[in-house]
N, C-alpha and C positions, 0 to 999 in steps of 0.2 A: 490251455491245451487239454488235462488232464476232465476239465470239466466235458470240452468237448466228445472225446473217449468215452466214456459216465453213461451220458447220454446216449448216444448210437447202442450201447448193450442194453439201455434199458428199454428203446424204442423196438429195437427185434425183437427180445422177448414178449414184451407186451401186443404186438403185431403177431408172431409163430404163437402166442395164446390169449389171447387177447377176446378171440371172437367164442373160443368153446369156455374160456371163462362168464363170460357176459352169461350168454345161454344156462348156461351150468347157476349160477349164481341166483339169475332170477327163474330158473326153477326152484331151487331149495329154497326161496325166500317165499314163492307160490305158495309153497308143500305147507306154511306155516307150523313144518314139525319144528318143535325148539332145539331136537337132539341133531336131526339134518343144519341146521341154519350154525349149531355150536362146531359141529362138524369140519364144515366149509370155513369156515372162520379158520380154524386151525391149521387146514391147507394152506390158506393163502398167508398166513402170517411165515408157515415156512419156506413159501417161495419165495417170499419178501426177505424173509435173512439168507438166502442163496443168490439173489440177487445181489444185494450189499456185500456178501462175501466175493463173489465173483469182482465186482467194483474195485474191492478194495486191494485186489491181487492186480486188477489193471492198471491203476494208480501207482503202486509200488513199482510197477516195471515200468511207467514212464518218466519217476523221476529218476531211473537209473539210467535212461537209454534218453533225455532231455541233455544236451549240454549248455542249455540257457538258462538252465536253473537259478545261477547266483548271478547274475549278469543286471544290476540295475537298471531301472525303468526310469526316462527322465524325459522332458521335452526340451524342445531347441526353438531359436530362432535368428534371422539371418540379419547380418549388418547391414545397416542401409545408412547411405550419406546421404544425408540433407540438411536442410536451413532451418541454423539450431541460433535466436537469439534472446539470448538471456536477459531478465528483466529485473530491475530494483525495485524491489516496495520496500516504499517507506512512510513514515502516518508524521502529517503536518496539522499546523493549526491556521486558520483565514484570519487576518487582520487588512487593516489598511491607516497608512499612515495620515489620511485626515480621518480619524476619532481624538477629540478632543474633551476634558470638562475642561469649561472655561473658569478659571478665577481673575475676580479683581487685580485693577493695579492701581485701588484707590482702595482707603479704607473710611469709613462712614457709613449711612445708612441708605439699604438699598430702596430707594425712593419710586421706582420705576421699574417694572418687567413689562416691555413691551411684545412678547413672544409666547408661546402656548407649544407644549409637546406635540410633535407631530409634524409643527409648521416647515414651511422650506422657505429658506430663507438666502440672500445671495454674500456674499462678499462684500463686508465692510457693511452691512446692514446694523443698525441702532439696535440690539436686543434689550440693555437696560441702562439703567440711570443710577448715579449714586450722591448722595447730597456732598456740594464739592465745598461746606461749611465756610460760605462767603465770599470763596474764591473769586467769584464771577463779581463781585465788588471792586476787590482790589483789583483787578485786571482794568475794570472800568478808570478808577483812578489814575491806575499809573498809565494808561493811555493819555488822562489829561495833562497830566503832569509830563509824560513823553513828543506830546505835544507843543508846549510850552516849550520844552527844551529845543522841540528842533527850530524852531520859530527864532530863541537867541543865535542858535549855531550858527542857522543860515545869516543871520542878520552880521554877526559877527566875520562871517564869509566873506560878503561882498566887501564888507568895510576892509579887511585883511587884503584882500584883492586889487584897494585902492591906496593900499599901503596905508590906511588909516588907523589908530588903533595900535594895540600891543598885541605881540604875538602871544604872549602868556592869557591873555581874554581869550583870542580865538583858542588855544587848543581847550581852556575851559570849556569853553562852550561846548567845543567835540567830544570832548569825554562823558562830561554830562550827557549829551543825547544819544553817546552810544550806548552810554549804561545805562538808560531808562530805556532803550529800545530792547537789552540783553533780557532787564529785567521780568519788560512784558511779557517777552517772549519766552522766556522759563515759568510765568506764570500761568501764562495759555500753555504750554504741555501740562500744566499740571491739572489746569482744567480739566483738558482735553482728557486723559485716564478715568475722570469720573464715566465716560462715555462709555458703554462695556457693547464692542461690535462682534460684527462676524469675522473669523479669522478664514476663513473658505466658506463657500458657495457648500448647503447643504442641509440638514433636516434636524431638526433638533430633537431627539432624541428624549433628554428627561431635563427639566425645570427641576432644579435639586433647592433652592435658596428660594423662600418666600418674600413678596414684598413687604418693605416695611420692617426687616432683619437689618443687627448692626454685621457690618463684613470685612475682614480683614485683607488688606494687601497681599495675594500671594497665596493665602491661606483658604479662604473658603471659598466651596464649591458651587458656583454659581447655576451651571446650565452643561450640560450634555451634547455636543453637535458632530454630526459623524456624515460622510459622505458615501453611498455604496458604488458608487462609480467606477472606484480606483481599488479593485481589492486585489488582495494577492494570498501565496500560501508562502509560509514560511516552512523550513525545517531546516532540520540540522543533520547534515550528510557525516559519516565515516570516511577518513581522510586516503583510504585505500580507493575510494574512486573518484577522487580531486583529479585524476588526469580522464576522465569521462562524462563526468558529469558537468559540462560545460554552458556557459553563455550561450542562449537557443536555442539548445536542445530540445526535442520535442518529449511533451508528458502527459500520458493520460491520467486525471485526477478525476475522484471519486467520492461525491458528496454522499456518505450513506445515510442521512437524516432525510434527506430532498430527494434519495434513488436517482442520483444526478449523476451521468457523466460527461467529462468536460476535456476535449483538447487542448492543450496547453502549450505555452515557452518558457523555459525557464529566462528570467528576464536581468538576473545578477547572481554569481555565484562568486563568494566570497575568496578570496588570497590570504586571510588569517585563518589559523586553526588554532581551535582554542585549545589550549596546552590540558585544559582539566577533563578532558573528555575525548581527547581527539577528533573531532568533526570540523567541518566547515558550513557556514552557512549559505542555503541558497533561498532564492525567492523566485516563485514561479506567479507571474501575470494571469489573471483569473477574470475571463467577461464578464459582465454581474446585466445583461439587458434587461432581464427579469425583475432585478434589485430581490432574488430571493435568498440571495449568497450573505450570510451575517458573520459579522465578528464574531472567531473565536469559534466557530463551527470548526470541527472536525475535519480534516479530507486524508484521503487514501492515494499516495499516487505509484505509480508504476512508470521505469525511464529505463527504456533501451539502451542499458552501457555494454552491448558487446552481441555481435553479430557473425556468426560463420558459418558459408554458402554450402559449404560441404562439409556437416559435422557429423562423426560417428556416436551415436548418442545409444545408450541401454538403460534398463533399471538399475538404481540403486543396491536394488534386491539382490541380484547377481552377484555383485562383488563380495568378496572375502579378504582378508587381509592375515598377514601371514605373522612370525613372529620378530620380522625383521621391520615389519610395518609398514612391508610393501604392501599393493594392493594386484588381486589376481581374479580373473575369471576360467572355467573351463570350457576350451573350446573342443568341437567334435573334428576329429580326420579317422580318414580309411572307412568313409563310413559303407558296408555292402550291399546286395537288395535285399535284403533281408532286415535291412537297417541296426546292423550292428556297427557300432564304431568304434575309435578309442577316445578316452578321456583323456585331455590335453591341458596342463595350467601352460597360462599366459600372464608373464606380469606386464601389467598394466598401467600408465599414466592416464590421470583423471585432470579436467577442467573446473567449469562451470556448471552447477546443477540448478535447476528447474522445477522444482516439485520434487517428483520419484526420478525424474533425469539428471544422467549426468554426461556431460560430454567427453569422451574418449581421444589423446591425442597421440597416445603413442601404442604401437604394437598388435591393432585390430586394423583390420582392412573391410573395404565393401565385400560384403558375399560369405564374410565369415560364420559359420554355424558356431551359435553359441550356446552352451547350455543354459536353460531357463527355471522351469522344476524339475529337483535332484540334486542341483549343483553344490546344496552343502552334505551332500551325503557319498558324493563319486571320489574319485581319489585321481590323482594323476597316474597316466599309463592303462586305468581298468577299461575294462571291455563295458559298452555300453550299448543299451536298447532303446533308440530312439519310437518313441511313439504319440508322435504329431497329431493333431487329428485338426479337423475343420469344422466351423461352427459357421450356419448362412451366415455370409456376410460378413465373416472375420474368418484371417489365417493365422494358427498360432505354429 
């Protein structure tokens, strides 16, 4: 205000002399006397401090005769309900449970890789060989020999059948053929493990064991085979939203290596919590059509645990907290046309926050004017000077 005041005196004066200054000025400047132009000079340096003095008597008497003087400057802005749904991020890692190394279930020498990194290969496919040190010998024998056996058994059969014979021969017989049947047959499994197959339909990844290497049972690393078909994310949730974060839920996951985003379900979410962390585990179902989705990549995801149609939501910024450790905002009443109001605290119950949001549940209503900047410098009960302003395309 005072500025404006300021101005209006200095705009008369220079307006009531303005034009025979001009005039007057660039004649002395014309005259190129030095003692004329020193002159003029010293004129107008004392109208200029008659000016400032008269200023500064006008100033003094409008802070005296202002009663807005001490009245704080603050902006506001009004409550609005709407659809406030709050989101979980959380950071997982992609696996899928057919990644396999394969090792031996035979130990000797690996005699045979029939497979090459990269290859696809199906279920129950031959990948390699291992020397089954004569096995396939004895198997051959005791076939003959299990042969021979059943050849008495039977024979010893019919004869028992015709009541010929001792019953102590025939069950010989039986024993015998059942035990060189047992036998063979434990010796073909053991064959059979020299055979090193596919455990799932899928791409073999790394050949880790050269041919022609001795290998152990159990122990060394044969071959790499992984499937990208079936991937998923794992993580591990915080047990405070075990009752939201459920079986189907929908989840947008976020591949930041690939700029990939991906709708999702969560496909199993765990009933244990683990006592040394508190969480649960979940697993969310992940398309892979591309096959660009790798084990052990990184993902981002974000799950809608909590939605309200009509929520009073403000900044963070706003609130203040007191020394009881409630929490308070200041709202504007009584406000005039002249836009002075009063400063009003409100204690406040909080939600769920968002960013810089947080959801408001108790004690604001739609249409509230709330203070925005100011509000840690106003006081409950002071007089306030509301000064809003508009900016295209935004109301603050």
């Amino acid at each position: 205000m005072k500025n404006i005041y300021s101005i209006l005196v200095i705009t008369l004066l220079l307006v009531s002399c303005g034009g025979e200054q001009k005039n007057s000025t660039e004649n002395v400047l014309q005259s190129n006397s030095l003692e004329s132009i020193r002159k003029k000079r010293g004129e107008l340096v004392n109208e200029q401090q008659a000016i400032h003095d008269q200023i500064k008597l006008l100033d003094e008497k409008i802070k005296t005769l202002d009663t807005t003087k001490h009245v704080p400057l603050i902006t506001t802005f009004t409550a609005k309900a709407e659809k406030f749904e709050h989101v979980l991020e959380l950071q997982g890692n992609v696996t899928t449970k057919n990644l396999l190394t394969i090792t031996p279930e035979y130990s000797g020498i690996l005699t045979h890789v029939y497979v090459k990194e990269g290859q696809r290969v199906r279920k129950g496919q031959l990948l390699a060989k291992i020397d089954d040190g004569g096995l396939s010998q004895q198997v051959a024998q005791l076939k003959i020999q299990s042969e021979l056996a059943k050849t008495t058994y039977e024979r010893q059969k019919r004869l028992w059948d015709q009541n010929i014979g001792s019953e102590i021969q025939f069950l010989q017989a039986k024993s015998t053929y059942e035990s060189q049947q047992e036998a063979v047959s434990q010796l073909q499994q053991q064959v059979a493990k020299t055979a090193v197959k596919a455990p799932f339909s899928g791409t073999i990844d790394d050949v880790i064991t050269e041919q022609g290497s001795v290998v152990a049972a159990g122990q060394s690393p044969l071959m790499r085979i992984v499937n990208l078909d079936e991937m998923y994310i794992e993580v591990e949730v915080p047990e405070s939203y075990i009752s939201n974060v459920v079986k189907g839920k929908k989840v947008e996951v976020e591949i930041p290596v690939l700029g990939k985003t991906i709708d999702a379900t969560i496909r199993q979410a765990s009933d244990f919590i683990n006592p040394a962390n508190r969480t649960f585990k979940v697993e969310i179902e992940v398309a892979n059509k591309d096959k660009d989705i790798k084990p052990n990549l990184t993902a981002r995801l974000k799950i809608n645990d909590y939605t309200s149609e009509n929520a009073i939501l403000i900044p963070q910024s706003v609130i203040s907290e007191n020394a009881d450790g409630e929490q308070f905002v200041y709202i504007v009443t009584d406000k005039n046309e002249k836009n002075i109001g009063t400063a009003k605290r409100v204690i406040i119950e909080t939600g769920k926050t968002q960013g810089n949001i947080i959801e408001i549940l108790k004690n604001l209503d739609k249409g509230t004017e709330i203070v925005n900047e100011g509000a840690r410098s106003v006081k409950d009960g002071q007089s306030v000077e509301v000064i809003n302003y508009k900016e295209e395309g935004n109301d603050q």
